[in-house]
C-alpha positions in Angstrom: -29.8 66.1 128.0 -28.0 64.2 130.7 -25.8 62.8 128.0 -24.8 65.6 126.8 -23.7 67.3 130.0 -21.9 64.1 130.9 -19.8 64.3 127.5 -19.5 68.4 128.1 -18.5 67.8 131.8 -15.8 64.6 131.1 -14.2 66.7 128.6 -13.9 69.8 130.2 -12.1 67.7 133.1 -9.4 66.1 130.7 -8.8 69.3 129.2 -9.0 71.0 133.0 -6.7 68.5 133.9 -4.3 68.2 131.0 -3.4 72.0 131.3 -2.8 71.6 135.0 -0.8 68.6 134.8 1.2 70.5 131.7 1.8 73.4 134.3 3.0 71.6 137.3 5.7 69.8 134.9 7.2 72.9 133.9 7.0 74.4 137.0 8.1 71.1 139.5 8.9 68.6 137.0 6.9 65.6 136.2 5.6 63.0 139.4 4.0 60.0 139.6 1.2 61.8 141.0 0.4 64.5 138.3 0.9 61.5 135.3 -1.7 59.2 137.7 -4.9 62.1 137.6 -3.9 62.9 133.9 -4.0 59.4 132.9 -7.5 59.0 134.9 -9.2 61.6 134.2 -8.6 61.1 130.5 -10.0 58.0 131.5 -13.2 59.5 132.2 -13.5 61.3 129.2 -12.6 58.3 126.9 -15.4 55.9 128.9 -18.1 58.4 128.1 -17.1 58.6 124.7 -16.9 55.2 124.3 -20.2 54.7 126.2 -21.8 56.8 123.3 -21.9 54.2 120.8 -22.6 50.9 122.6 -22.5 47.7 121.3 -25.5 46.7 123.7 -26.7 48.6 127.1 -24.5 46.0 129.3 -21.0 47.5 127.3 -22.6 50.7 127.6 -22.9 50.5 131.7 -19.2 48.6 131.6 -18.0 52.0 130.3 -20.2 54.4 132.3 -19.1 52.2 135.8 -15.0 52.7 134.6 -15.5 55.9 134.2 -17.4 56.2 137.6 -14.2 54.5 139.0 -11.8 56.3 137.3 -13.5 59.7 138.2 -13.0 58.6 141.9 -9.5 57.5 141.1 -9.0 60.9 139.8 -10.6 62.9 143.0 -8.0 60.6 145.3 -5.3 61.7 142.7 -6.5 65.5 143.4 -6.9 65.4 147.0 -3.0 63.8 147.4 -1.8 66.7 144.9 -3.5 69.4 147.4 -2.3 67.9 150.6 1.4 68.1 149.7 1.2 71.8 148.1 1.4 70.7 144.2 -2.3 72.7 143.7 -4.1 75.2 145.6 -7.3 75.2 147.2 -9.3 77.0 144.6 -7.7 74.6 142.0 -8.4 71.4 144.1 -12.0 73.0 144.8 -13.0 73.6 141.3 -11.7 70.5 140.0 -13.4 68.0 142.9 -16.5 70.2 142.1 -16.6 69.1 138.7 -15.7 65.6 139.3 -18.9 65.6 142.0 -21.2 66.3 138.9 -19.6 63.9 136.5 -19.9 61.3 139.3 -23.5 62.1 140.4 -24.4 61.9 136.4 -22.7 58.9 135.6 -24.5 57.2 138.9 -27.5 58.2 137.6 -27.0 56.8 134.5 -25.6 53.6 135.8 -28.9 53.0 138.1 -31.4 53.6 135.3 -29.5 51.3 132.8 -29.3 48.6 135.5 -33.0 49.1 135.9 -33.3 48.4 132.3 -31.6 45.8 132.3 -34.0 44.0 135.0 
């Protein structure tokens, strides 16, 4: 279950971000900024996918802990693009929201693998 709300969550922030980023290019042109959160939250999405098919529980926590890392990279990326005015409050809300439940999963996951691993 938790598996699948990871996969549901990482995608629905890659899309999430993707249409944002694609939005504040038309509308203020493209910044390092806005290609730095789309290239890290697609991050996210691609670790969990690849973290689905594992070619042994230590390459399956690799991916989960990048994607951990690049879901914080992501949040840093998103609280720079609210503090200079590129997204608004509810925008910067909702998407740290969602990055606060793909983080607290993927910690989750990462703690009872590496108790497995023991």
């Amino acid at each position: 279950m938790k598996e699948n709300l990871l996969i549901k969550y990482s995608e629905q922030l890659a899309i999430v971000v993707e249409t944002m980023c694609q939005n504040l290019s038309r509308k203020r042109g493209v910044s390092n900024s806005v290609l730095q959160i789309r290239k890290s939250s697609s991050s996210v999405f691609a670790n969990v996918s690849e973290a689905q098919y594992p070619q042994s529980l230590a390459d399956m926590l690799s991916k989960l802990k990048i994607a951990r890392k690049e879901c914080m990279e992501t949040e840093s990326w998103l609280k720079l693009l609210f503090s200079t005015n590129y997204i608004t409050e509810e925008t910067f809300k909702n998407i740290r929201n969602l990055c606060g439940r793909i983080r607290r999963i993927l910690t989750s996951s990462c703690i009872t693998i590496e108790n497995r691993l023991k």
